[in-house]
N, C-alpha and C positions, 0 to 999 in steps of 0.2 A: 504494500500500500504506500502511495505517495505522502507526504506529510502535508498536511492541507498550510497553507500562508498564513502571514500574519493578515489580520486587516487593520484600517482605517477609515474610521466614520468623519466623514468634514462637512460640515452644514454652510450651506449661504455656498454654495458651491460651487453654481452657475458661472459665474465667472470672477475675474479680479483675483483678490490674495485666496481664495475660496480652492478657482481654478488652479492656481501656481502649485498650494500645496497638494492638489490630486495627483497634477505630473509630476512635483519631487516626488512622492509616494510611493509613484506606480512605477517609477524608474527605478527605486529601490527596491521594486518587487513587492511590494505589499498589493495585497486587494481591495476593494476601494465601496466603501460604500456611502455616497454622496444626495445629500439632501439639498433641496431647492424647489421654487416653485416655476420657473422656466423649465419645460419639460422638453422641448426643441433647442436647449443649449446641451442640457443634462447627457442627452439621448444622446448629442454629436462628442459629446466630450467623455463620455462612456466607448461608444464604438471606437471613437481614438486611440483613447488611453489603451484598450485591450489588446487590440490589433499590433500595436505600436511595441508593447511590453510584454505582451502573454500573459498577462494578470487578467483578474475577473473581476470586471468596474462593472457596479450595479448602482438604481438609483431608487429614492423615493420622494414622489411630487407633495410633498408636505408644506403648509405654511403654518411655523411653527407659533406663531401668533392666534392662533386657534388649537384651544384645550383638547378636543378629539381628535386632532390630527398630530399634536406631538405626544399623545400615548403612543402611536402606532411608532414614534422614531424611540423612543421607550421602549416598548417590548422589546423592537429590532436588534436596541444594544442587549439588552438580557437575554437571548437568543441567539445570541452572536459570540459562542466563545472561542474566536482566536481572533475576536477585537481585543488591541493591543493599542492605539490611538484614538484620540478624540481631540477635532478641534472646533471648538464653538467658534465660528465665524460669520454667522447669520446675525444681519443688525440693517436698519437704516439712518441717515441721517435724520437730525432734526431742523426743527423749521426755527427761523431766526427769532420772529414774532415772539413780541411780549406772550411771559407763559399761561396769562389770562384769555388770549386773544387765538389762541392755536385747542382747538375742541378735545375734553378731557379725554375722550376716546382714542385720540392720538396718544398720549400720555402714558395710557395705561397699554395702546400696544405695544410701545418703546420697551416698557417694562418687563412684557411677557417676553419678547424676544431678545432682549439683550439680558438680562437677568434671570426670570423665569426659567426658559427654556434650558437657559444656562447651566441652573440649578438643579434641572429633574434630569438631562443628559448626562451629567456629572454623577449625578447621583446613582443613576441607572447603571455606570458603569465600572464605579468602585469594586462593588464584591468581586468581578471578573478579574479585575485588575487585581486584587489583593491575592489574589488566588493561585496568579500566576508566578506572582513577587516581583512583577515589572510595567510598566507601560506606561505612558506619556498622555496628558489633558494641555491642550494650549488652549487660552481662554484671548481671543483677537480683542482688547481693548483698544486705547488710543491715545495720542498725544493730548488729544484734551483733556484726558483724566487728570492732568496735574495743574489746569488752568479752570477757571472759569469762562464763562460762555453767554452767548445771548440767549444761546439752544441748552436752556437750563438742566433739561432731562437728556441731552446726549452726552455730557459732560456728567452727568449725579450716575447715571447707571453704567457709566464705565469706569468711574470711583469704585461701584460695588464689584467688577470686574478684579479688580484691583487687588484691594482687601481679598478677597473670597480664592483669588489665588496663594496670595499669601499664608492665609487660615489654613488652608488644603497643603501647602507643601510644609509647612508649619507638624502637621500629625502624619504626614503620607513621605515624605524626603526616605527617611532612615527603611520604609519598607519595597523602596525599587522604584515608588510611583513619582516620575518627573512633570512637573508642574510649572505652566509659563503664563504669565499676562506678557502678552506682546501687545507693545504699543506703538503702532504707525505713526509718522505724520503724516503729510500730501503723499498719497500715492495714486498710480496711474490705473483708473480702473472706471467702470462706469458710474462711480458712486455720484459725482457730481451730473452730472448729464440728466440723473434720476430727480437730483434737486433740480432739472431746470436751466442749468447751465450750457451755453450752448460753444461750443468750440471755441468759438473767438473770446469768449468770456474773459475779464483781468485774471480770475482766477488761475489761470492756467498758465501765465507769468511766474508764477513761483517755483520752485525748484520740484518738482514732483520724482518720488523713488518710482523705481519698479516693480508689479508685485512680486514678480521672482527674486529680484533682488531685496525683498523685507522677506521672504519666506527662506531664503538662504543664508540671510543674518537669523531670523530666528531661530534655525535648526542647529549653526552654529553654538550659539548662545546654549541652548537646549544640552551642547553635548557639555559646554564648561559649566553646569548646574547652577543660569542663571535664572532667578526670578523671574525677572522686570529684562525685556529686549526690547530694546527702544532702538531699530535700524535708523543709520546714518550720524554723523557727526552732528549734523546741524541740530537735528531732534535731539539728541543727545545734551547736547548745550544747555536748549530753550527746557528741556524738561531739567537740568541742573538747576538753571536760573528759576524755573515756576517756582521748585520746591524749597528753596533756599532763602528767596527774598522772604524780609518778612511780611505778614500777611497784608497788613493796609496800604504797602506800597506797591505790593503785586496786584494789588483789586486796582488802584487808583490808575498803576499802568495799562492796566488791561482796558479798563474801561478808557482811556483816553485812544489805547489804540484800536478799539471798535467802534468809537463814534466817528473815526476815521472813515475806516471800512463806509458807513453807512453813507456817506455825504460824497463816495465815490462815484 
């Protein structure tokens, strides 16, 4: 008998840092099991990966912002034993708008799926993992975890990103299980396009990573038993400087340099 593979479950998978970590994956030979709600990316990015690697990329069309639809990605991992990874990477941005002025039902899906979802995928896949005595949760947070924001809840629920990996590698370190908030800055993917942004946009002036190249710092990072991978120098900095300054002079900056932004 053959020995069956390891796999990897990656959510938000569709494409951007989601996509990059299916192909490091599957080129490592892992089997891939990838969640999203695009099922014409899913599909093409499945027959790829397999064809490409010999591995076995499967998918399920879940939007995990909906309570009966992320039990099914639950069961999936407990049912799944020689899942060996987990990367939470399903999230959307937020909207700038005063956090009065953007409907509470926005709010509370930001929550389900950058937090929630988070929470019960994690959770679904410890006993496996402990069982084994090894295997890896990257939790996709962000550089604005260390900053404030106009987008009050995309910044608050990737603080809990934050935290909640630290908590997890905190009692899981010493038992094999590696554990990462990877926190992006600008990267190149179609997150902005989805806000709205259309190509020529200023935004797209700024120095934007790759998502291969933040998925290849993370794994990096991952092997020297980093927490916190915050790809690129420049991110690296500006998350020095968020956490360091102290707090009333970091708000005062912030806010002078987004009322900037706004009168752009």
């Amino acid at each position: 008998m053959t020995k069956s593979r390891a796999k990897a479950l990656i959510t938000g998978a569709s494409s951007g840092i989601g996509a990059a970590f299916a192909r490091r994956f599957a080129n490592d030979g892992y089997d891939l099991i990838l969640i999203g709600r695009r099922e014409n990316l899913l599909e093409e990015l499945c027959k790829e990966l397999t064809e490409e690697n010999g591995i076995n990329a499967d998918y399920m069309l879940i939007d995990l912002g909906k309570e009966n639809e992320l039990k099914l990605a639950e069961a999936r991992i407990r049912n799944s034993p020689n899942l060996e990874i987990l990367v939470n990477n399903a999230g959307f941005g937020g909207e700038s708008r005063s956090f009065h002025k953007v409907a509470i039902e926005n709010h509370v899906n930001m929550v389900q799926v950058h937090n929630i979802a988070t929470l019960k995928l994690t959770h679904a896949i410890i006993p496996g993992l402990l069982a084994k005595g090894k295997g890896v949760i990257i939790n996709v947070s962000s550089l604005a975890s260390f900053t404030p924001s106009p987008s009050a809840m995309y910044s608050a629920t990737k603080v809990f990103l934050n935290y909640f990996s630290e908590s997890l590698d905190f009692s899981l370190r010493d038992k094999g299980i590696k554990i990462q908030a990877l926190c992006p800055g600008f990267t190149i993917t179609d997150f902005h396009k989805k806000l709205g942004y259309g190509s020529d946009h200023p935004v797209y002036k700024r120095k934007f990573m790759t998502a291969e190249k933040v998925v290849g710092t993370s794994l990096k990072d991952l092997k020297k038993g980093k927490i916190y991978s915050i790809p690129g120098f420049r991110n690296k900095f500006l998350a020095f400087f968020a956490r360091n300054l102290p707090r009333k002079l970091r708000i005062t900056i912030y806010k002078k340099m987004f009322s900037k932004r706004k009168k752009r």
